[in-house]
One Martini backbone bead per residue (centre of mass of N, CA, C, O) as a GRO file, in nm:
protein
   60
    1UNK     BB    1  -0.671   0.488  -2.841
    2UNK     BB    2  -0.531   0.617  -2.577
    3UNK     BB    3  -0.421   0.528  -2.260
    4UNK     BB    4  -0.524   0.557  -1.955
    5UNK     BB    5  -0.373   0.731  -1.704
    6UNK     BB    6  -0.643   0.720  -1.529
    7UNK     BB    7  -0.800   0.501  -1.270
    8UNK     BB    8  -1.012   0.405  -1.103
    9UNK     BB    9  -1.102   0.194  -0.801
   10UNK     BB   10  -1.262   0.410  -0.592
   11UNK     BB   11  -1.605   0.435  -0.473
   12UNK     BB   12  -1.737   0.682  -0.160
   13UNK     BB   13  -2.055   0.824  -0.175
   14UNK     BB   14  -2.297   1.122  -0.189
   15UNK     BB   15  -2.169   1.390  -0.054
   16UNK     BB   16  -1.919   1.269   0.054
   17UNK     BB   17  -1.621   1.228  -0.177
   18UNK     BB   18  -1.416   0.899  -0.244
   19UNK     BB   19  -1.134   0.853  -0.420
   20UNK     BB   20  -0.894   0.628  -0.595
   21UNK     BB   21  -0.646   0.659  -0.786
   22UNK     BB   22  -0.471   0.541  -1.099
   23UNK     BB   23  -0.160   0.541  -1.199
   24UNK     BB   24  -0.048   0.397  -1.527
   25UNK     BB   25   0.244   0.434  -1.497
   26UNK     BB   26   0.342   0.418  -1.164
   27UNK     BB   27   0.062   0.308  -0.950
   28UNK     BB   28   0.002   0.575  -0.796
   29UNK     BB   29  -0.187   0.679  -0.546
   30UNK     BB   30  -0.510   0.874  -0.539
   31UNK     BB   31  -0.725   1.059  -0.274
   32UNK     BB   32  -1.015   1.175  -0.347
   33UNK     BB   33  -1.200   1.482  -0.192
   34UNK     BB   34  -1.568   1.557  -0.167
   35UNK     BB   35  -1.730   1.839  -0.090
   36UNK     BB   36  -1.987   2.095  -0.135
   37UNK     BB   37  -1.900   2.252   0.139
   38UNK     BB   38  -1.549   2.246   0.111
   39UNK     BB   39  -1.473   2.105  -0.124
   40UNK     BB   40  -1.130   1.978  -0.231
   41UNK     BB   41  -0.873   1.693  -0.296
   42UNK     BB   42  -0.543   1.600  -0.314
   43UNK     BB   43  -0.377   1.295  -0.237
   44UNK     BB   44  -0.139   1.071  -0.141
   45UNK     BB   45  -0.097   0.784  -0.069
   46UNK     BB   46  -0.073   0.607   0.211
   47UNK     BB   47   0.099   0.412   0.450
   48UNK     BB   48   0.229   0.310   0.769
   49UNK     BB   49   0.523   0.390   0.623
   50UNK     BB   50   0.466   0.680   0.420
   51UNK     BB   51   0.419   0.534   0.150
   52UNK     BB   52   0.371   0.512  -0.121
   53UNK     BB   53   0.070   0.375  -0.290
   54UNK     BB   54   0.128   0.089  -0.502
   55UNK     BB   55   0.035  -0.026  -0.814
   56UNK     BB   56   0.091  -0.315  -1.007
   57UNK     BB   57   0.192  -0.272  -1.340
   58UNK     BB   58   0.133  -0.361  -1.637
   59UNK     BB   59   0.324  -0.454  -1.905
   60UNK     BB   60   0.327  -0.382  -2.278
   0.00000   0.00000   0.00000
């Protein structure tokens, strides 16, 4: 089976759910939030110089 794209690292809430995916193949950060009252949300983690924040991947 082929290794997965995309990575779970951090899930938080129940109502309102918060997680982070990590692109296995990139490194970069992805947060998706979720409310079932307002819909639904993904995009690039930033760090606090604007950049995205990646996961040092490991090589294969």
């Amino acid at each position: 089976m082929a290794e997965k794209r995309f990575v779970e690292v951090y899930s938080q809430g129940m109502t309102s759910i918060y997680k982070i995916i990590v692109d296995t193949h990139t490194g970069v950060n992805y947060l998706i939030a979720f409310n079932a009252a307002c819909g639904s949300g993904m995009t690039v983690l930033l760090d606090a110089e604007g950049k995205p924040v990646v996961t040092p991947m490991r090589e294969a």
